[in-house]
N, C-alpha and C positions, 0 to 999 in steps of 0.2 A: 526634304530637309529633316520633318521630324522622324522619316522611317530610318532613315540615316540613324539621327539619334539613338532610335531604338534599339538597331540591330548593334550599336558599337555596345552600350551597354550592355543589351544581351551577352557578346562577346568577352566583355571582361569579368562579366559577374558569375557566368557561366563556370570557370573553372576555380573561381573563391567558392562556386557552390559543392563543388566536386572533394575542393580541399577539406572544407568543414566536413565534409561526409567520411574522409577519409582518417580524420583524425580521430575520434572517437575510437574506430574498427582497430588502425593499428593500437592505442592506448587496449582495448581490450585484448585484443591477441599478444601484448606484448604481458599486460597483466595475469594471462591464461597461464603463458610463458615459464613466468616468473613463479606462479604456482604450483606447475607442474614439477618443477625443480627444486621444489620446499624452499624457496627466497620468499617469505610467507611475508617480510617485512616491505620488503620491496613490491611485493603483489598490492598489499595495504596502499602506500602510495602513489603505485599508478591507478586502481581503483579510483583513488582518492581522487586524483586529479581529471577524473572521467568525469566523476559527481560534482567537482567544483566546476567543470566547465557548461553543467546541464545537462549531462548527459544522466537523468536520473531514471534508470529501468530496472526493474526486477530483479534480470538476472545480476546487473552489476553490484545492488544492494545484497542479494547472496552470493554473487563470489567473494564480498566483503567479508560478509556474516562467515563464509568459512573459512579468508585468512585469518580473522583473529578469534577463530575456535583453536584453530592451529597453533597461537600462540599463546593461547590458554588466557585470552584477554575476553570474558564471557560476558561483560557486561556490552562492550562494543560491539562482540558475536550476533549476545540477543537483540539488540540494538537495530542491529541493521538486518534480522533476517525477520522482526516484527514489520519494519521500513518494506522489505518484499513481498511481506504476506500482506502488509495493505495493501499492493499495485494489483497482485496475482493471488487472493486468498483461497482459491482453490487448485491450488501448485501442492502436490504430494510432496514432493524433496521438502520442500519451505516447511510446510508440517512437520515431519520428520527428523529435520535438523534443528530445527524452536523445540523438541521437544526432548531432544538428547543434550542441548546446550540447557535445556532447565531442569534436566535430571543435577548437573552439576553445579547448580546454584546451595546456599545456606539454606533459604527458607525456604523450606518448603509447605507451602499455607495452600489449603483445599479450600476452593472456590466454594460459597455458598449454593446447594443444592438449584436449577434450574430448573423451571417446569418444560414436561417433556415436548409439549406444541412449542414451545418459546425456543429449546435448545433448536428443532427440527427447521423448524421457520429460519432461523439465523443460519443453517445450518446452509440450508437452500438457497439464499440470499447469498451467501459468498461460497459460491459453487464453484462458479466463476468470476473471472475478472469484472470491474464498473464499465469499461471500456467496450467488454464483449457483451453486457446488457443493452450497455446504450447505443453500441453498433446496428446490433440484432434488431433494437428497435424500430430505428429509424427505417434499417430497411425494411423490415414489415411494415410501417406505416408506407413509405412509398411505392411498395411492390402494390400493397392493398389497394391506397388510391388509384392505381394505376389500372388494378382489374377493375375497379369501381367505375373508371372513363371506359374501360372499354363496354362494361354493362350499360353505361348510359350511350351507346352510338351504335351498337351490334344490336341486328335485328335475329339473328338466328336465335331460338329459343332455347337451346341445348347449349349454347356457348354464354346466353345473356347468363341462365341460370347457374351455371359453373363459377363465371367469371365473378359475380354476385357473391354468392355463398362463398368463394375462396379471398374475395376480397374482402370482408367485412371479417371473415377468422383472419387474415393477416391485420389486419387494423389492431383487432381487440387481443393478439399477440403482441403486437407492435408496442401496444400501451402497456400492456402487461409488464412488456422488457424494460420500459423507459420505468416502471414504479418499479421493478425492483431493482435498476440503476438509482434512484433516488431513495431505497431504503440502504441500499451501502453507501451509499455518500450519509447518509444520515445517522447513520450507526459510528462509523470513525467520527465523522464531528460531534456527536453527542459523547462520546468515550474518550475524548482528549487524556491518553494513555504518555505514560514517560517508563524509563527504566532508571532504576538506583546505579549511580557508577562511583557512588562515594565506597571505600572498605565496608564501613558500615554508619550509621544513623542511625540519631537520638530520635524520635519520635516524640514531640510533646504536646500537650494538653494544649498550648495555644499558640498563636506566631510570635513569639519571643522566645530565648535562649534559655531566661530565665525559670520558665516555666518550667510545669510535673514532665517527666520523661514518662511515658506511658509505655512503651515496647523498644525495641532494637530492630531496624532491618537491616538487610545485606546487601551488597552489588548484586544488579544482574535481575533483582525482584523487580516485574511488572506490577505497576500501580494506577490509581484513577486519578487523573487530578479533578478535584470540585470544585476549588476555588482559591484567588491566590491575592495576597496582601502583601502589600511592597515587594520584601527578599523570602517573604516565604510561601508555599504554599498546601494545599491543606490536602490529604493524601486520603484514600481510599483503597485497601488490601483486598484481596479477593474473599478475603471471607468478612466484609465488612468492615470490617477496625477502619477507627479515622483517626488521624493527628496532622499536625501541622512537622514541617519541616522546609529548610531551607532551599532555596529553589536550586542552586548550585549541585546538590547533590543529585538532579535528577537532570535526565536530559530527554524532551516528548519528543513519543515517536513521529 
């Protein structure tokens, strides 16, 4: 009775799983579609409708990022090709496009000098995907473990010694991968970034209106946020400067 059960459900759920699979695919080939054909607006809202249904992956946040380069909409552009570079930070195109969409921005403000082991280290760290770190790891732990059973049950002494020595470097590979999966999960959450999509912004000395304006920024300028009080919050520029501004104006990556 209950295999009965099982196999009807299998039966039904079986091609609702097929369907969800299928929906996304055509949403993105129809989105490809649509860009291929300069309907750059239309490309925006099937996109769009990929991301509101979860479908949130890399490439769908940069063929975002490049309809609304195309429509010269930069703040959205950079928006969603920062949204790619955090899933795949070591994606060339993603690089490359973040970086001709910020040749086109107002401000342009030079990042405070980085020491050269800090730049290299970060550098190294998002080489690759969090995903391909923490993949990689796991299977070096288990490959490891796995040489490690056979050194503890294998008597030949040419196989115990291999299988030893190759399993204890896949282990401390293994761990390797899993820490620097947890230094980029820990770098985006300590960096809680947004982008400016207001024309432009009053920068002021505190969170009220009324307060000193201390500078002007643009659409499109990535920022740090440090800290946030009711409707505002309080901003960090790459080359240091702080102000408060109103949370509306920005939107984190």
């Amino acid at each position: 009775m209950y295999k009965r059960i099982f196999y009807l459900l299998v039966i039904i759920a079986f091609p609702l799983f097929i369907a969800a699979k299928e929906v996304p695919a055509k949403l993105l080939a129809e989105g490809n579609q649509q860009y291929a054909k300069g309907q750059f607006k239309d490309a925006v809202k099937t996109y769009g409708l990929l991301v509101d249904s979860g479908y949130r992956t890399a490439s769908v946040y940069f063929n975002l990022g490049n309809a609304y380069y195309k429509l010269d909409e930069l703040s959205s552009a950079i928006w969603y090709y920062e949204k790619a570079y955090k899933l795949t930070p070591g994606d060339e195109d993603i690089k490359v496009n973040l970086q001709f969409a910020n040749l086109k921005i107002t401000d342009k403000i030079e990042a405070v000098p980085e020491f050269f082991l800090a730049k290299w280290w970060r550098g190294f760290v998002m080489s690759v995907s969090l995903n391909t770190w923490a993949v990689s790891g796991i299977l070096g732990l288990l490959s490891g473990f796995a040489l490690l059973i056979v050194y503890l049950f294998v008597y030949v002494i040419n196989i115990k010694k291999a299988s030893f020595y190759a399993g204890i470097s896949l282990v401390i590979l293994g761990l390797f991968s899993l820490f620097m999966a947890n230094s980029q999960s820990n770098y985006f959450e300590r960096a809680n970034q947004a982008i400016v999509f207001n024309g432009s912004v009053d920068v002021k000395s505190g969170p009220q209106a009324s307060m000193k304006t201390l500078f002007v920024i643009h659409e499109g300028l990535k920022v740090n946020i440090k800290e946030k009080e009711g409707s505002w919050v309080k901003i960090e520029l790459p080359n240091g400067n702080i102000g408060w501004i109103e949370s509306v104006a920005v939107n984190e990556i």
